[in-house]
N, C-alpha and C positions, 0 to 999 in steps of 0.2 A: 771578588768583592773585598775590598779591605776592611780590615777588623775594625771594629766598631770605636776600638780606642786610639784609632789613627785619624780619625774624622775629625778631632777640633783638637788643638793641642790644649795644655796644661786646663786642670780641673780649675786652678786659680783663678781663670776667665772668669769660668760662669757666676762665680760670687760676686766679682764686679761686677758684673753684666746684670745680674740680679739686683742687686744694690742701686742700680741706677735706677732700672725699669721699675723698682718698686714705688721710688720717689717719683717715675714719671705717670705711674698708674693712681695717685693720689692727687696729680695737680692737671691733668689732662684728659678727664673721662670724655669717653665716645659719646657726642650728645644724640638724643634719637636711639639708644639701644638698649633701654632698662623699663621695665614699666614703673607707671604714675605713681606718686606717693602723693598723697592728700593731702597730707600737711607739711610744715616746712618744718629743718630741724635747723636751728642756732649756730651759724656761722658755712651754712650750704649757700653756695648762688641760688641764685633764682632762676625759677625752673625755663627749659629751653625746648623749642617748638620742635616736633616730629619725635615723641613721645609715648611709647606706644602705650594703651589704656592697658587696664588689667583686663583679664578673660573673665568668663560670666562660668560661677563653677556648676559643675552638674551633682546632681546629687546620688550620695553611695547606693549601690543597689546592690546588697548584698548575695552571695554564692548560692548557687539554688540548691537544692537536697541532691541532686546529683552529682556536686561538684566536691562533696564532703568523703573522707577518709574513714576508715576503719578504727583510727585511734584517735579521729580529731578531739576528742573531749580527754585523749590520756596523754597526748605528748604535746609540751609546750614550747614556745620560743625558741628558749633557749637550748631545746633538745639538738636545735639545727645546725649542720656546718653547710656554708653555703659560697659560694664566689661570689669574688666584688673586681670591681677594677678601680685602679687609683688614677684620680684627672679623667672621669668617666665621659668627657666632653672633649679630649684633646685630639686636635689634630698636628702631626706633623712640622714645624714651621722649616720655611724656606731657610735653608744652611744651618743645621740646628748641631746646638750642640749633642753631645753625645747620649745624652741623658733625656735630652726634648726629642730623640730621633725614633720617636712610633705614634703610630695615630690608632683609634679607635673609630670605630663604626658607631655611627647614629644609638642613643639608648636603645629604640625600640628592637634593633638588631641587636644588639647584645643581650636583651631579652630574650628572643625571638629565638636565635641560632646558639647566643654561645654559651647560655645558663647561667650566667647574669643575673642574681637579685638584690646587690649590692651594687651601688654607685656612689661617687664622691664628685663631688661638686664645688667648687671654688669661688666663694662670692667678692665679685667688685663694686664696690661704693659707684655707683654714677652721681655725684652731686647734680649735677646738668638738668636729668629728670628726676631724681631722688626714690631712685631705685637701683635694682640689682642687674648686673651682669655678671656671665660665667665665661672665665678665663684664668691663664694659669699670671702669665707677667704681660704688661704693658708691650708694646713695638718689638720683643724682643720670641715671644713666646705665644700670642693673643688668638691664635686661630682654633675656633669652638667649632662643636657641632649643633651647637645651639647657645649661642651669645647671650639671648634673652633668660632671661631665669625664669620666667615663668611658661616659657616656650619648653625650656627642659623637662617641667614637670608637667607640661603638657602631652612629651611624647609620653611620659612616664603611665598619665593619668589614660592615654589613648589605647595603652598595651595592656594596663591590667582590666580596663574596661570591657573589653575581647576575651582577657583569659584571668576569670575572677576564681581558677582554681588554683591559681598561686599562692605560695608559701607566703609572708609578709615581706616585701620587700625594704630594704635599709637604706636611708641615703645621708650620706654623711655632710653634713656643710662647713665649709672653710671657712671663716670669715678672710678675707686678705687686705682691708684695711687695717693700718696701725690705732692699734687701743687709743682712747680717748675717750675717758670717764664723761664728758658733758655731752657724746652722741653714742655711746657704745646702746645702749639698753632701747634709746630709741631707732637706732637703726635694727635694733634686732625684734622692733614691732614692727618695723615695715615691712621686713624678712617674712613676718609670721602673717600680715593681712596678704601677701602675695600671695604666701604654700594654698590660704584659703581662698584667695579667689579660682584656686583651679582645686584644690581639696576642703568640703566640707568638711567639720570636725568627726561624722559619721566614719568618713575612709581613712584615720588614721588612729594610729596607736600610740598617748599619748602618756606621760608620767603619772596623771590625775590616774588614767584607767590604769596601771602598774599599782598605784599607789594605795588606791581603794579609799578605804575607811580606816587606813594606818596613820600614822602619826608623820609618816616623810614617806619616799619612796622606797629607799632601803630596807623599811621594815615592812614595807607592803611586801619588799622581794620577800625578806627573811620570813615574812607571817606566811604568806599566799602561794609564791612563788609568781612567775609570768602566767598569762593570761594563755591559753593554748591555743593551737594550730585553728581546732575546729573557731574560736573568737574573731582569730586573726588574719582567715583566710583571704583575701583578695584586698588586705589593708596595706600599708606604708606608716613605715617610724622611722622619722628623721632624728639626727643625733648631731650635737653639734662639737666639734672638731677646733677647738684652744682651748688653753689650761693655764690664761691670763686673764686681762682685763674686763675683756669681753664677755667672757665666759661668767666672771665673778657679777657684772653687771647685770647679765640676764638669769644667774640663779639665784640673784640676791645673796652675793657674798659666799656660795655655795650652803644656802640654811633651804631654801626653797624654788621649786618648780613647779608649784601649784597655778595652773591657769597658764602655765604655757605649753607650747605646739612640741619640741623638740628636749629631747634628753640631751643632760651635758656633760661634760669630763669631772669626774670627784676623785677623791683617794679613797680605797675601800673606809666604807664605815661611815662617811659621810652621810648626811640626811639625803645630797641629791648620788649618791651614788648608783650608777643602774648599769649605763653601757662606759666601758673600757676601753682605751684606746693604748694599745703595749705592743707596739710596732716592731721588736726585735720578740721574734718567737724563740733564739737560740740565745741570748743574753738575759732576756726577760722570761723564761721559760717558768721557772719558780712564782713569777710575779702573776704569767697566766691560770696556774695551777690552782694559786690562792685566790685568781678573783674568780673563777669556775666553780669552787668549791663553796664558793661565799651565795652564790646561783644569780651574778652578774653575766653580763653579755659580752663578750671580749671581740675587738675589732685587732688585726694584725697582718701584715705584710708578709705575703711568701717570698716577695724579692724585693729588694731594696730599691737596684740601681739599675737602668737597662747596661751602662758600662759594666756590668759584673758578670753579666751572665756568658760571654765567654768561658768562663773558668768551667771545668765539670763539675765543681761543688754546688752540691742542688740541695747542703746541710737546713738551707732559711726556711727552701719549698717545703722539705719533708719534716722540719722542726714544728713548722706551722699546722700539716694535716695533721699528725700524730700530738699537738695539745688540744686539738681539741676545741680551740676559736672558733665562731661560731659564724663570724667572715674574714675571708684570707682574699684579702689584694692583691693584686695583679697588674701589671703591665702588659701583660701578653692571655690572655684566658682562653686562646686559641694560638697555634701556632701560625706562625708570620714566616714569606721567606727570608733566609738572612739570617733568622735566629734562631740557636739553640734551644728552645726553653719553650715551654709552653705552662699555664697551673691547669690540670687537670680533676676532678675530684673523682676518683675511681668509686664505679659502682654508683656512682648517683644520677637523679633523677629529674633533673641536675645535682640538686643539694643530696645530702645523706644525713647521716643520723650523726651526731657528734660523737666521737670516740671517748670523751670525757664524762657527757651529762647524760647522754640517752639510756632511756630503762629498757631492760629486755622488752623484745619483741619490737623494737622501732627497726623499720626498714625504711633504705630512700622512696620507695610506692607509697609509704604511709604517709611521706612529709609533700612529696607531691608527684600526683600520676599526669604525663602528661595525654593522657586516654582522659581525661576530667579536669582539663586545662581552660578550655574553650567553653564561652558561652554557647 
């Protein structure tokens, strides 16, 4: 097999190739692949036939007494280190570059098999039906394992239904349209009537419930801490993934997140500051230390690049388990033939106990057995 860095020459490609497909993913959405949005947003066509409706959601039905842990009322959130995979959707594309060359199994499987309870997900604008689709670039990269966005969170919603003795699950969202102050805020209510047509606000964990009776979220963290295991058992918290436009629209300027679905990017200390996103755990190592300490939730990358993993240097994988983050991405979260590399999380259950935050007595059986997995 030839090394993985022989498969598409120069890296400079892909940023052309990128750059293009991103302008093509803005003026030529798939029509027929997003669900319905109700209302119209200022300066969207008009909406276009074969559209699919939104799903009818079902309502949370909480973990039974049998599915509850030993310490669920002592060990919280944040205590957890857990696996995610990055582009939790991606398949493969036909002659991909070097970097697009792995694909991922259905969510419900990577639940299911490879301990899994992070996902990232990458939203595209469909102006067409004015809605969401999941993909990574237009004609260049586009092949999902679930295009629809709300089909995504339907496997999501269909696995932990089954097995509500799960730790909380995380799912990160991209936005991949280019910021634009006079639609950003309301595409990202569209965003949030979808999460709800397949999660009522019962199954999710949201900044309001972080936040309490505090004065912003950060001080709910500083006052309360997170909400624990036993609150959060068989829940989802979405977190939203830019540290521009977008972001500043939907937390209002970063002062609040009151009354909405998804946590978003802050710099420590900020009002909306909760969950972290500090993607170099070997550069930013001190950066994870400090938001850990602060009792934030750090999101971070065991590997960067599939082109890297060649190398024997596994400095990112083991910089990442030993801070302490509380999900570490992956490109590979099981071993693939062809590559070196797999992110394993030793001793867990899937997840473990975080080497940073967890207080004696936390074991991975505690944060989830899977003997008390299954309805």
């Amino acid at each position: 097999m030839r090394p993985l860095s022989a498969r598409w020459p120069a890296t400079a490609v892909l940023f052309g190739l990128v750059g293009l497909a991103g302008a093509a993913c803005e003026t030529a959405p798939t029509a027929g692949s997003a669900s319905t949005d109700a209302g119209a947003i200022e300066g969207d066509d008009a909406g276009a036939p074969s559209c699919p409706t939104l799903p009818t959601p079902v309502a949370f039905a909480p973990p039974a007494a049998t599915h509850r842990l030993a310490m669920d009322d002592t060990l919280r959130l944040n205590h957890v280190q857990t696996k995610g995979t990055h582009n939790s959707y991606h398949l493969r594309p036909t002659n991909p570059l070097v970097d697009w060359a792995y694909s991922h199994v259905p969510l419900a499987e990577q639940f299911d098999v490879q301990g899994v309870r992070a996902v990232e997900l990458d939203v595209q604008w469909n102006a067409a039906c004015r809605g969401f689709e999941v993909y990574h670039i237009g004609t260049f990269d586009d092949r999902s394992t679930c295009r629809v966005f709300t089909d995504c969170l339907l496997a999501l919603r269909g696995w932990s239904s089954t097995h509500p003795g799960h730790h909380a699950i995380f799912v990160q969202i991209e936005p991949k349209w280019s910021s634009d102050a006079t639609v950003d805020e309301a595409r990202m209510l569209v965003l949030e009537k979808e999460i709800l047509s397949v999660f009522p606000r019962p199954w999710l964990i949201t900044p309001d419930d972080v936040r309490g009776s505090s004065a912003s979220l950060a001080k709910g963290i500083a006052e309360r801490g997170w909400p624990t295991l036993g609150e959060t058992r068989g829940r989802v918290l979405f977190f939203l993934n830019d540290g521009g436009g977008i972001r500043d629209a939907y937390s209002r300027k970063r002062t609040s997140l009151d009354g909405r679905l998804l946590f978003a990017e802050a710099s420590p200390g900020e009002a909306t500051a909760g969950v972290m996103i500090l993607n170099d755990p070997v550069g930013g190592a001190d950066a994870i230390k400090k938001a850990l300490a602060a009792g934030y939730i750090v999101r971070t990358r065991a590997d960067a690049l599939p082109s890297t993993l060649e190398s024997s240097d596994r400095s990112g994988r083991d910089a990442a388990l030993a801070s302490g983050a509380q999900i570490l991405s992956t490109d590979f979260p099981v071993a693939v033939p062809g590559v070196p590399y797999a992110l394993e999380i030793a001793g867990g259950t899937p997840s473990r106990c975080s080497p940073a935050t967890a207080p004696a007595g936390c074991a991975p059986l505690l944060i989830e057995d899977p003997a008390k997995l299954r309805r």
